[in-house]
C-alpha positions, 0 to 999 in steps of 0.5 A: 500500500502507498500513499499517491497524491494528485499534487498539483494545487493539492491543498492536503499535502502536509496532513496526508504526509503525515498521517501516511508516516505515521501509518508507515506507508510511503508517500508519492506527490505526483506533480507537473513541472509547472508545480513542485513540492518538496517535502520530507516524508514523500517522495516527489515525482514530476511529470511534464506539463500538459493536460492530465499528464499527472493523472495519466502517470497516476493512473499507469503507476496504481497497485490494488489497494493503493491510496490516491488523493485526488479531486479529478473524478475521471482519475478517481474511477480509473483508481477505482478500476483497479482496486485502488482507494481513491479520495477526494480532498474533502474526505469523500471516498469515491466508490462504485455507488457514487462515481457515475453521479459525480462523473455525470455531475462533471459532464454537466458543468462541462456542458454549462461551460462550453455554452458560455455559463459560468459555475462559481468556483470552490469555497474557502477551505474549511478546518472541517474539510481538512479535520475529514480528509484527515479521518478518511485517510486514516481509515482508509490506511488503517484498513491495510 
């Protein structure tokens, strides 16, 4: 089992650091050459720039019960179909039950954008969103 986590813009680094070292597990942050993290406890690989070239990288290098931070739901079904744990940011584990409704959801907003409406964009980050990742990611590291 290891930690792999969707760094670029990843607001959860340090907390799913943490508790991955606690847990003992290996951490990966995953980024593109426009970002770069460096952090002890993880282990950064970088990829090059482009359009879903770190999912991409992601999705070639999951092992069946690895855990995957990420907030793309398209790489969260990916992860899912190779036995991959997949959570999102806010402490929601992805499953087979909840996938379709937010893959369904993203090609919606899609929709919207390319008629020329706007979504509004993420809230403040919460120290509940955090406190939740936290407890998801423990759980799942702790189920081995």
């Amino acid at each position: 089992m290891r930690v792999l986590i969707d760094a670029d813009g990843s607001p959860v680094v340090d907390i799913a650091i943490r508790i991955a070292k606690g847990h003992g597990i290996p951490c990966y942050l995953i980024c593109d050459s426009a970002h770069y993290y460096e952090r002890d406890g993880a282990t950064t690989i970088t990829v090059s720039q482009g359009a879903d070239s770190v999912d991409y990288y992601i999705a070639n290098m999951i092992h069946p019960g690895d855990v995957v931070v990420t907030g793309d739901y398209g790489l969260a079904a990916l992860c899912l179909s190779k036995k991959a744990k997949p959570l999102s940011r806010d402490g929601m584990i992805y499953t087979d039950y909840n996938i379709g409704g937010l893959l369904e959801q993203r090609a919606m907003a899609a929709k919207i954008r390319r008629s020329g409406g706007r979504l509004s964009g993420p809230s403040k980050r919460t120290e509940e969103q955090n406190a939740a990742f936290g407890l998801a990611l423990g759980k799942l590291l702790g189920e081995g």
